[in-house]
C-alpha positions as CSV (number, residue, x, y, z in Angstrom):
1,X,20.7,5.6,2.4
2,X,17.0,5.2,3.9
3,X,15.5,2.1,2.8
4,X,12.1,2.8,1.0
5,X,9.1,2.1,3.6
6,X,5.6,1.2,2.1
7,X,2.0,0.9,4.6
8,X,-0.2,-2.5,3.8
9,X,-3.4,-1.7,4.2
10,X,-4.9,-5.2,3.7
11,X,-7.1,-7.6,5.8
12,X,-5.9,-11.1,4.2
13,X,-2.5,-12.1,5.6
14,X,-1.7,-14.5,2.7
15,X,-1.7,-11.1,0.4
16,X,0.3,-9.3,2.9
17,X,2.3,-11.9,3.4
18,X,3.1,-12.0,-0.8
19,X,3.7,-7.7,-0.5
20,X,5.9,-8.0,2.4
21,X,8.1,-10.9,0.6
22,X,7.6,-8.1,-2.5
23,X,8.5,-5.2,-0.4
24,X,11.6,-7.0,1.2
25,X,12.8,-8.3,-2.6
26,X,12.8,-4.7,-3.7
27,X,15.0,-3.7,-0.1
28,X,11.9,-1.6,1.4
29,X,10.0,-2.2,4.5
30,X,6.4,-2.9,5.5
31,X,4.1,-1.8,8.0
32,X,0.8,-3.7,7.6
33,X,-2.5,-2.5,8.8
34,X,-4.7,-5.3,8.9
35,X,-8.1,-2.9,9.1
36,X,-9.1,0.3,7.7
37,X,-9.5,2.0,11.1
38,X,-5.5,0.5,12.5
39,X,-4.5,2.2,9.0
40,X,-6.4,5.8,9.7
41,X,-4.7,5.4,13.0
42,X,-0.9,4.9,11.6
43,X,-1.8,7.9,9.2
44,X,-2.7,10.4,11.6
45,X,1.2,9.7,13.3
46,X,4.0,11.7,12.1
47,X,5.4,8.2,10.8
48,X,2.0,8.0,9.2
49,X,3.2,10.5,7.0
50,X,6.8,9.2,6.1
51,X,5.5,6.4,3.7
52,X,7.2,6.4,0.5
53,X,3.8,4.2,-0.8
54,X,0.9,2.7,0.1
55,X,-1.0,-0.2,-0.6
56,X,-4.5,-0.5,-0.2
57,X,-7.0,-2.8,-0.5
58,X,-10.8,-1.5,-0.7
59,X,-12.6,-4.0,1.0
60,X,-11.4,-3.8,4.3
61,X,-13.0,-4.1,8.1
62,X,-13.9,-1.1,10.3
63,X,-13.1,1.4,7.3
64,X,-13.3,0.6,3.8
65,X,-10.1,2.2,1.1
66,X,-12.5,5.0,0.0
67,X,-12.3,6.3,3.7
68,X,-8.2,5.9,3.9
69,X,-8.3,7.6,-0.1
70,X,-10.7,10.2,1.3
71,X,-8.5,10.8,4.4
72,X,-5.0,11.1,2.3
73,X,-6.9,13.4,-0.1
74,X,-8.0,15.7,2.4
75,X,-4.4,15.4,4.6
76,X,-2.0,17.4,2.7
77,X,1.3,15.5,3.6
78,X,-0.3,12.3,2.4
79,X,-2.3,14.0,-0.6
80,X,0.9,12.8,-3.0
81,X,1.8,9.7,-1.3
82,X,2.1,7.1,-4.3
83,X,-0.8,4.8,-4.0
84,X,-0.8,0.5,-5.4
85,X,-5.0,0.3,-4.5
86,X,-5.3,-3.9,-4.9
87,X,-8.7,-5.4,-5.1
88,X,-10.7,-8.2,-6.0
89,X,-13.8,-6.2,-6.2
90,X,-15.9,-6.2,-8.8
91,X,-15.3,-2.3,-9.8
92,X,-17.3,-0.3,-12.6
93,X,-15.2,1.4,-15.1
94,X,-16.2,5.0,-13.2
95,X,-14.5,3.1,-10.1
96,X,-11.7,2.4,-11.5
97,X,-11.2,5.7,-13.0
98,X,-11.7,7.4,-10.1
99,X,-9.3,5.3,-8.2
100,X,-6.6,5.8,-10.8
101,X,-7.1,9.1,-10.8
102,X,-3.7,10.9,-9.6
103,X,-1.6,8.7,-10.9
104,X,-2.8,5.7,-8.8
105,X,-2.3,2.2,-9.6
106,X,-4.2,-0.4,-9.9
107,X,-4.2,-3.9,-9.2
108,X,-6.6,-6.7,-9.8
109,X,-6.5,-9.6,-7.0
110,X,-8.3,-12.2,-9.2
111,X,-5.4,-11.6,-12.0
112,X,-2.3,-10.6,-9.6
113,X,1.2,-11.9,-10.3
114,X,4.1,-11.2,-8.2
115,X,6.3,-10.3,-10.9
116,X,4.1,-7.8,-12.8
117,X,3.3,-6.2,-8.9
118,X,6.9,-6.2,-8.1
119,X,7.3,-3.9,-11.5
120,X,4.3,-1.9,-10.0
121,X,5.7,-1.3,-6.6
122,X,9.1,-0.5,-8.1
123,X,7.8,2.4,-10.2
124,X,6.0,3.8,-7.1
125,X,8.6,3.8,-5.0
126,X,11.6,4.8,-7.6
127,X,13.5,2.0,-7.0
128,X,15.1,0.1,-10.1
129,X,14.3,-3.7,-10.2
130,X,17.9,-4.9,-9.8
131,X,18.8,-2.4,-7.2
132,X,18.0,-3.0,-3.2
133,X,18.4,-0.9,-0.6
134,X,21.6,-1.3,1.7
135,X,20.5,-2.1,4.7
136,X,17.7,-5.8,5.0
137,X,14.2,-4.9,4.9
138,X,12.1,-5.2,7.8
139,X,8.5,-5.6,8.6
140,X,6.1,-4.4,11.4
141,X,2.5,-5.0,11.9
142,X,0.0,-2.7,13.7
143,X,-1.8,-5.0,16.6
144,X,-5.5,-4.2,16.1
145,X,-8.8,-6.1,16.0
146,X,-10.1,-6.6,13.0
């Protein structure tokens, strides 16, 4: 079986350091983006398009996540791609509405804990807590200037 394979799309490597540990507890791997533009450019690849989810901070250099929610919107393969949006921004309830809307999730940075993410991440990718994936996780990064 395939393991599960999940794009960070995050600029601080402490956090993607946490979702890779996440991701690898759970048997998936991660690709991490460190800017918005180095994710636009992994999702215009065919692999780009073979994410079983995605996690996305908002604030981010060189594109912000509205762009990369924008551009999945508007790209039909990645149009249903589960999405775990994680921010510390301070969000109006219309915000956070709108980025929920589709069945995306949403988590708080200033209130994040790994074991209520890890539940998050599990439900996205359909993956059962106490199951992992058969073969070990691995993780990749995308080398791009912030």
């Amino acid at each position: 079986m395939k393991p599960k394979s999940i794009l960070v799309i995050e600029d601080d490597e402490l956090v993607c350091r946490i979702v890779q540990r996440i991701a690898a507890n759970l048997g998936a791997q991660a690709t991490i983006a460190i800017n918005g533009r180095a994710a636009l450019d992994i999702l215009a690849t065919p692999a780009g398009k073979q994410f079983d989810a995605i996690v996305l901070d908002m604030i981010l250099p060189r594109a912000s996540g509205w762009d990369i929610l924008d551009y999945m919107k508007n790209n039909s393969p990645l149009a249903k791609t589960p999405v775990v949006i994680i921010s510390g921004a301070q969000l109006s309830s219309e915000e956070k509405n709108r980025l929920t809307a589709g069945g995306n999730a949403f988590v708080d940075k200033r209130t994040f804990g790994m074991e209520s993410f890890q539940k998050v991440l599990a439900a996205y990718l359909g993956i059962s807590e106490g199951h992992k994936a058969n073969q070990p996780p691995t993780s990749t990064s995308h080398p791009s200037e912030k």
